[in-house]
MMTF fields as JSON, N, C-alpha, C and O atoms, coordinates in Angstrom:
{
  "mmtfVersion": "1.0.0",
  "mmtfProducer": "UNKNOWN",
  "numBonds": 279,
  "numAtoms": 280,
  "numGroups": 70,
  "numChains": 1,
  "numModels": 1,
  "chainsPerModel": [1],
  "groupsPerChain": [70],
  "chainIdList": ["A"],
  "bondAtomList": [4, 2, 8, 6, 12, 10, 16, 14, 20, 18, 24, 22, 28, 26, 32, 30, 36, 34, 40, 38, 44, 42, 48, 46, 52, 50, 56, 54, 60, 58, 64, 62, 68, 66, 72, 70, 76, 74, 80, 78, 84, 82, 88, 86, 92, 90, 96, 94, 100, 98, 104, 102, 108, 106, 112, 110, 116, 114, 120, 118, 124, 122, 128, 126, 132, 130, 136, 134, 140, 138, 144, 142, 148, 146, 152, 150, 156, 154, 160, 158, 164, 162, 168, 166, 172, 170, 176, 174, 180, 178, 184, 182, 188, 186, 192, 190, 196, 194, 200, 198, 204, 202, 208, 206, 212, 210, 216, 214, 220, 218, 224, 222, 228, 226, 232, 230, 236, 234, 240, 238, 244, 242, 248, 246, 252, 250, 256, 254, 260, 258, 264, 262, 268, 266, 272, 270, 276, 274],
  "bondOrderList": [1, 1, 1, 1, 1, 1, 1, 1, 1, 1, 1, 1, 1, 1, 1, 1, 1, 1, 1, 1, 1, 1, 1, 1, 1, 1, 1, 1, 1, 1, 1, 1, 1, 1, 1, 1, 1, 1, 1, 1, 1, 1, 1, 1, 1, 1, 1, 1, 1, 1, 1, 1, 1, 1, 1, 1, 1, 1, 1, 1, 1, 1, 1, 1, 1, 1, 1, 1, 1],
  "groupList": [{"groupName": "UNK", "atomNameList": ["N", "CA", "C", "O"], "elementList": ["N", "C", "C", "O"], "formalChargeList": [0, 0, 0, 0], "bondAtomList": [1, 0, 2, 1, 3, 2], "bondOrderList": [1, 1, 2], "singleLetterCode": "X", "chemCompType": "L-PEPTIDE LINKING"}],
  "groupTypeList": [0, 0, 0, 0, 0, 0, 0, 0, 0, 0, 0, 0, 0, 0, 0, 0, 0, 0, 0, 0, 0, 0, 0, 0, 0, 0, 0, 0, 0, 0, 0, 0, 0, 0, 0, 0, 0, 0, 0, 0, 0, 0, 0, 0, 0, 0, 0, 0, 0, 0, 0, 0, 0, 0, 0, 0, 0, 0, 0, 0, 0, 0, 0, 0, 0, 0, 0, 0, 0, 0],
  "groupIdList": [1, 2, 3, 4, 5, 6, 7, 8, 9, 10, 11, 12, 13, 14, 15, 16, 17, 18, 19, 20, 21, 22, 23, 24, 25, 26, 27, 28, 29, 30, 31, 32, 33, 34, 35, 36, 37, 38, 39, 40, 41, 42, 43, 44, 45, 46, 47, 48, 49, 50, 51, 52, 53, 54, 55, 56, 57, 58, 59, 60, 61, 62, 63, 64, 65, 66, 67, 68, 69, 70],
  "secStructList": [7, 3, 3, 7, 7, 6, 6, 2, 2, 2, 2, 2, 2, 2, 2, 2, 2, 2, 2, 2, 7, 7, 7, 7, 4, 4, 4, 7, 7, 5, 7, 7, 7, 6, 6, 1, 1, 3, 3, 7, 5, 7, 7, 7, 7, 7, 7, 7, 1, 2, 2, 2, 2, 2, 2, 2, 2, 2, 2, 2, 2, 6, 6, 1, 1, 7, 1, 7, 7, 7],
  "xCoordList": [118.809, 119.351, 120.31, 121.022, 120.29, 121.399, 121.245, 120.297, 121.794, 122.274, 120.898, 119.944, 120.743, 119.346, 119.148, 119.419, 118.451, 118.775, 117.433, 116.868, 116.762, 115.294, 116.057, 115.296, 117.147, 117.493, 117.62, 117.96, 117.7, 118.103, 116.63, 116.297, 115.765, 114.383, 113.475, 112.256, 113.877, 113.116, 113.664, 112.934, 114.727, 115.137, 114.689, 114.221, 115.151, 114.301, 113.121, 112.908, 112.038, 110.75, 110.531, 109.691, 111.607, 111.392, 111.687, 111.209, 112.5, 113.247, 111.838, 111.742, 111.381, 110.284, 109.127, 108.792, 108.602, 107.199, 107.577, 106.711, 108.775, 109.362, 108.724, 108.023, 109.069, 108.675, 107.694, 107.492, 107.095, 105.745, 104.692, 103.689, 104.5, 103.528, 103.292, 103.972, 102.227, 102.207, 102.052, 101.453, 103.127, 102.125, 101.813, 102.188, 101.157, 100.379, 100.792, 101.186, 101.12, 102.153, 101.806, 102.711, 100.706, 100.429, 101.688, 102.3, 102.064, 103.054, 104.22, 104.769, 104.8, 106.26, 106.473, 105.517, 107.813, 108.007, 108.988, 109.538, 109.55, 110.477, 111.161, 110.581, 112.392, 113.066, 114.583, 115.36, 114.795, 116.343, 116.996, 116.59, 118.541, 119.2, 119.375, 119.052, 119.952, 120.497, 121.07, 120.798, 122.027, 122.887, 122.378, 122.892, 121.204, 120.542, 120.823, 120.124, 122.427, 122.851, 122.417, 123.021, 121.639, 120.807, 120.068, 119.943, 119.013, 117.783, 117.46, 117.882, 116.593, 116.094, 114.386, 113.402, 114.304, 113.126, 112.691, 113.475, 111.453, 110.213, 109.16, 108.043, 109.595, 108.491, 107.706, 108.235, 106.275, 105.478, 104.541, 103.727, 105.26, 104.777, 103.71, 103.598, 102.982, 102.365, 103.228, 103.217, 104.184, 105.803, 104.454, 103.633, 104.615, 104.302, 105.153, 104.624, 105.846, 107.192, 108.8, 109.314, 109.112, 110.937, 111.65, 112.405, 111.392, 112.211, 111.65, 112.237, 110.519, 110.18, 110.947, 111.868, 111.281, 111.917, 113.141, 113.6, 113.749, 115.42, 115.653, 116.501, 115.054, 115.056, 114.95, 115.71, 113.978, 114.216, 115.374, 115.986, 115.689, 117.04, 118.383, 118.985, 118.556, 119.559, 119.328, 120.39, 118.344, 118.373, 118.893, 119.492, 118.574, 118.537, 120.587, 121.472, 120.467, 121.932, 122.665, 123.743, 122.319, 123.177, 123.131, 123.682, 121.945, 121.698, 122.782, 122.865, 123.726, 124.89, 124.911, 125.883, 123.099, 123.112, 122.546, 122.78, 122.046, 121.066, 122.847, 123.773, 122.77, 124.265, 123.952, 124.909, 122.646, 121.988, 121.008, 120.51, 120.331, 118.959, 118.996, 120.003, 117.566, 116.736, 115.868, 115.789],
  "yCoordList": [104.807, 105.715, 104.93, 104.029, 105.392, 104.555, 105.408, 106.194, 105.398, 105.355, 105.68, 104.963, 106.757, 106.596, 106.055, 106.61, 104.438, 103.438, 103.059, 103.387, 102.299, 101.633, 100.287, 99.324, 99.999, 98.625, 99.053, 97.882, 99.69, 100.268, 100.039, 99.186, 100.957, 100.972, 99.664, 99.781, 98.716, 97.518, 96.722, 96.723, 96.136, 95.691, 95.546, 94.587, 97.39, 97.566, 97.446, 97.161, 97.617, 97.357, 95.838, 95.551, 94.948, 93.244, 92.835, 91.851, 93.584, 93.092, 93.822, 93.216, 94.333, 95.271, 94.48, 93.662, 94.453, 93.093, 91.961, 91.288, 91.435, 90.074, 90.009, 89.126, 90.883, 91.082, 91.49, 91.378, 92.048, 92.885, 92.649, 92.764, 92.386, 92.31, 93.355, 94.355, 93.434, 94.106, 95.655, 95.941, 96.66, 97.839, 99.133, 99.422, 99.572, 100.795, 101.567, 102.179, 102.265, 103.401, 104.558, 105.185, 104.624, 105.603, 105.502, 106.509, 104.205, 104.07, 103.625, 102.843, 104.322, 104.643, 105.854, 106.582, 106.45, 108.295, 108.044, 106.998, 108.798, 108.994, 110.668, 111.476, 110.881, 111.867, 112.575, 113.06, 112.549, 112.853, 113.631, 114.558, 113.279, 114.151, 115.464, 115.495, 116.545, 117.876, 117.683, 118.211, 116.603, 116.169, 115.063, 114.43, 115.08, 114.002, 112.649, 111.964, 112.179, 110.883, 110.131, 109.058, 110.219, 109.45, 109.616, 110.785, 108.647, 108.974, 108.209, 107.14, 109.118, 108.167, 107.442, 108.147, 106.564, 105.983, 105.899, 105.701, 106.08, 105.488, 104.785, 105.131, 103.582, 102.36, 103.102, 103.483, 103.083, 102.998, 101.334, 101.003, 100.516, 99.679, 99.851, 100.907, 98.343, 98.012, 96.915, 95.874, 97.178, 96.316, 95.368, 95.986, 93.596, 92.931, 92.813, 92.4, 92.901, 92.312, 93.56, 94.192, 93.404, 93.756, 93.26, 93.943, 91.691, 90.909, 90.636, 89.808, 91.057, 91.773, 92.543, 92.117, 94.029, 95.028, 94.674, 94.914, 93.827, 93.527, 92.978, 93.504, 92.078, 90.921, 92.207, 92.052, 93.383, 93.774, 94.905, 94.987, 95.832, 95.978, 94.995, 95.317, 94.039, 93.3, 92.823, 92.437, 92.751, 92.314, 93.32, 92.941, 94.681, 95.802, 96.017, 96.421, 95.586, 96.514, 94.984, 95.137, 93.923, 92.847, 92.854, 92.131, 94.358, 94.065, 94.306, 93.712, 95.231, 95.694, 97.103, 97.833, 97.39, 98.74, 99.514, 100.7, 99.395, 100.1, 100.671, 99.941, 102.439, 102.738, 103.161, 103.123, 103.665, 103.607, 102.98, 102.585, 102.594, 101.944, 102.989, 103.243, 103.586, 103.808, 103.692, 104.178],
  "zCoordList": [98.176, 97.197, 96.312, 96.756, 94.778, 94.079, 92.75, 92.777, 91.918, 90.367, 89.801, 90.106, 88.966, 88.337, 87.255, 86.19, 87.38, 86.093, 86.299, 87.342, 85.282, 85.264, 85.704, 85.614, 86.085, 86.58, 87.915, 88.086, 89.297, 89.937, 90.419, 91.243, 89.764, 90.186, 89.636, 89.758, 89.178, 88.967, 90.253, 91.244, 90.304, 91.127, 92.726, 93.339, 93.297, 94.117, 94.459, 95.638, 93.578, 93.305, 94.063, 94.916, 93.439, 93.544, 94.699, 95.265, 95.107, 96.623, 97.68, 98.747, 97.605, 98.381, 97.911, 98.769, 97.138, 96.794, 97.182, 97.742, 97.054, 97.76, 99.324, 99.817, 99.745, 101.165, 102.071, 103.28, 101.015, 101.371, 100.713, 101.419, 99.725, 98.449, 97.619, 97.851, 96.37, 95.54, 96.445, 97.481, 95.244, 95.527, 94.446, 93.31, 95.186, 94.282, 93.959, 94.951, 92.798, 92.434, 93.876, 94.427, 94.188, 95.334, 96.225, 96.582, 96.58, 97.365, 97.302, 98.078, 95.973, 95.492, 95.44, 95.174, 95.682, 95.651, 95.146, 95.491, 94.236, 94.067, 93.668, 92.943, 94.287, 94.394, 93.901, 94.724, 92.733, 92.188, 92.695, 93.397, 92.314, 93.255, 92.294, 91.107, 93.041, 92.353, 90.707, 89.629, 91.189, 89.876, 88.927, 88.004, 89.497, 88.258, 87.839, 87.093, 88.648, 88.488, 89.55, 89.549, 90.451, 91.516, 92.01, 92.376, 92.416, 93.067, 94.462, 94.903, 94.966, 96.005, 96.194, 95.967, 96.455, 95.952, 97.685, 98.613, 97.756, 98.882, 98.797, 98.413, 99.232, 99.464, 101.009, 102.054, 100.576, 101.742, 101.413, 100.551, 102.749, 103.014, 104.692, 105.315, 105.137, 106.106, 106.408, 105.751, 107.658, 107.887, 109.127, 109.805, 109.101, 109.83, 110.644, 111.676, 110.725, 111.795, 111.697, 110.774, 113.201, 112.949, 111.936, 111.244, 111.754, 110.734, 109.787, 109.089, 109.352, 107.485, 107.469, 106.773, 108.036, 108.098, 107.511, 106.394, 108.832, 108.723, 107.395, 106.674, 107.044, 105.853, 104.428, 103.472, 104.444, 103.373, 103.235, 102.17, 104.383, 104.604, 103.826, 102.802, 104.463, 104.564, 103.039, 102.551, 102.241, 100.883, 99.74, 98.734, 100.046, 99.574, 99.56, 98.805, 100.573, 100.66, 100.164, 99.591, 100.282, 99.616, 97.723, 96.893, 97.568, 96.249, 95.385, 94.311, 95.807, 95.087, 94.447, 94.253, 94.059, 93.638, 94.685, 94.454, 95.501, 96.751, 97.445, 97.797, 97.43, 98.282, 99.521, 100.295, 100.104, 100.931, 101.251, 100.197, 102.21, 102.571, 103.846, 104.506, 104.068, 105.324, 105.881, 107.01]
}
């Protein structure tokens, strides 16, 4: 979840293909909040490992705009 910016959602995008590879709009969601100043985005990936997982976690939240990761 973060800020609803096309930088916000590019970003994320990069840190998640970084790790996973390309994907298909099929498997992006996205969801705004009530107040319209944030959204929450869903990557559906195919996770190889715990530490793909961790690694895109731990990138996400080092990103500066990501205020949640789940």
């Amino acid at each position: 979840m973060g800020r609803d910016t096309e930088a916000f959602r590019t970003l994320t995008l990069a840190i998640v293909q970084r790790h996973a590879g390309a994907l298909a709009a099929a498997d992006i969601s996205e969801r705004p909040s009530s107040g319209g100043r944030y959204i929450a985005l869903t990557y559906t990936i195919r996770a190889e490992s715990r530490a793909q997982l961790d690694s895109i976690y731990q990138d996400l939240s080092a990103s500066g705009v990501v205020l949640v990761a789940l």
